[in-house]
N, C-alpha and C positions, 0 to 999 in steps of 0.2 A: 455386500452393502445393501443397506433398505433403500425403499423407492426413496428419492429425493435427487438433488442437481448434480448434475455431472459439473458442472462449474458455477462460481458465485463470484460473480466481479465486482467489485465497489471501487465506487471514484469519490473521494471525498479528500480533504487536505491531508496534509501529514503536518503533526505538531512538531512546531519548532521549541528550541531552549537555551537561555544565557549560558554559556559555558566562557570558561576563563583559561588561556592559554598562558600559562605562567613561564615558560620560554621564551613565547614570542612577547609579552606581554601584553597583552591587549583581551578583551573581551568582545565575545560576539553571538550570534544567533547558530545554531546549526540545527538539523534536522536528526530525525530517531527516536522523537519523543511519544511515538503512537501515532494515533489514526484520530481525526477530529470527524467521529460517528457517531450517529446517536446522537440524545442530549448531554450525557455524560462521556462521551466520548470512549477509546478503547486506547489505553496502556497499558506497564508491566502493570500497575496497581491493581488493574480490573480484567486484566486479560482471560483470566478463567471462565468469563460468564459466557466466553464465545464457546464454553463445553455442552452450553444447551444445541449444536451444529454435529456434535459429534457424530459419527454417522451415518451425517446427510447432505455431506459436500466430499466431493472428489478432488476438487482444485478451487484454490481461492487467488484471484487474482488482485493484488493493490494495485489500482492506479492512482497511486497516489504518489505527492514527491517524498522523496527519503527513507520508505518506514524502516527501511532496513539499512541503513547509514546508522556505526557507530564509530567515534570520535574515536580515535588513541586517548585512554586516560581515561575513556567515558564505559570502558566495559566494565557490565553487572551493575550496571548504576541507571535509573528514568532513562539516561539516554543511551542506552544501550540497544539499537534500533534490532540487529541482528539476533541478538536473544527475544525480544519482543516478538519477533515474527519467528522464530525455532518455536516459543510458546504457541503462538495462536495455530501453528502446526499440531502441536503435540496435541491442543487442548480440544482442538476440532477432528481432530484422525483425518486430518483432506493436507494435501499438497498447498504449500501456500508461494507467493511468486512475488517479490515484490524489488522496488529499484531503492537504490542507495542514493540520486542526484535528484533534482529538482528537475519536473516532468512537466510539457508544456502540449497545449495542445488546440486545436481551430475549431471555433462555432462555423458550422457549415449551414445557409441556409436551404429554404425547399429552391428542389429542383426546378428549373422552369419559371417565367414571369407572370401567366396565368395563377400557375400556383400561388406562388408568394402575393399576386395582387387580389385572388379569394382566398387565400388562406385555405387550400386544399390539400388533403395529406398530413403527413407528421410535421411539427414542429421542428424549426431545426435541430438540428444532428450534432453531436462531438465527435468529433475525428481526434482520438487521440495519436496515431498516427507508430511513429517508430520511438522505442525508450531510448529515452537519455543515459548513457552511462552502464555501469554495472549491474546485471539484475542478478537477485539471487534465488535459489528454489529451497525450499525447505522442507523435508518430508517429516511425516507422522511421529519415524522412530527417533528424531531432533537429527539427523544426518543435514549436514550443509553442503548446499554446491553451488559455486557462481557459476555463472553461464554469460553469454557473449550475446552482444545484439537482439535483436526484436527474434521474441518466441514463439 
C-alpha cells in the first residue's frame, strides 16, 4: 500500500427511502439508501468517485445509521444498502465496516467546570459508544461477512 490512512471514519447520516410493502401494505421510510456526504452525497448512482481513495485507506468505518441495511424486495435497487457498501469496498480497495440499524450516540462535554466555564481544551466530544444491531465488513474482493457487537 502507498503512504496514506490506515483507517478513515466518517460520521455523517445515512439516507433514508419510501419503500412500499405490498404484503404488509402500508408504506414507509427505511434506511440503505447511501451516505448523506459531501454536497452531493454518496450512493449506488455515484459510488465510484470514492475510486479517487483507492489505495489510500486500509479500513473505512460508517458511522453512520443503516448504510448497509437492505430491505427484502429492495436487492440491486437505490436501496440496496449492502451492495452499496460491497461497492464503495471494491471501488476503494480498503475494508469497509458499516451497521445495518439506526446508530445513536452522546455529545460529551469538556471535562472539568473550569474547563467548560473558559472554554479550555477541545470542544465537546461524540461518544459514539457500542453499535446498534448487525454490523457488516466488506472486503476489497466484494467477500461479505457479518460480524456480532462492537469491533
Amino acid at each position: 500500500m502507498n503512504k496514506g490512512l490506515s483507517q478513515l471514519s466518517i460520521m455523517c447520516h445515512g439516507y433514508e427511502g419510501g419503500v412500499h410493502d405490498s404484503r404488509a401494505g402500508v408504506s414507509t421510510m427505511d434506511l440503505g439508501f447511501g451516505l448523506q456526504f459531501c454536497r452531493e452525497g454518496l450512493t449506488r448512482s455515484n459510488v465510484e468517485q470514492a475510486r479517487r481513495l483507492d489505495g489510500l485507506v486500509e479500513l473505512i468505518i460508517l458511522y453512520a445509521c443503516g448504510p448497509a441495511k437492505t430491505r427484502s424486495g429492495l436487492e440491486g435497487s437505490s436501496g440496496d444498502g449492502r451492495e452499496f457498501c460491497r461497492e464503495l469496498a471494491c471501488s476503494t480497495g480498503a475494508e469497509v465496516l458499516a451497521a445495518v440499524e439506526t446508530q445513536y450516540y452522546l455529545k460529551e462535554p469538556r471535562s472539568g467546570i473550569i474547563k467548560r466555564l473558559f472554554r479550555i481544551g477541545a470542544d465537546d466530544t461524540i461518544n459514539f459508544g457500542n453499535w446498534e444491531g448487525q454490523l457488516y465488513r466488506f472486503s476489497p474482493d466484494g467477500t461479505v461477512m457479518r460480524t456480532v457487537g462492537y469491533w
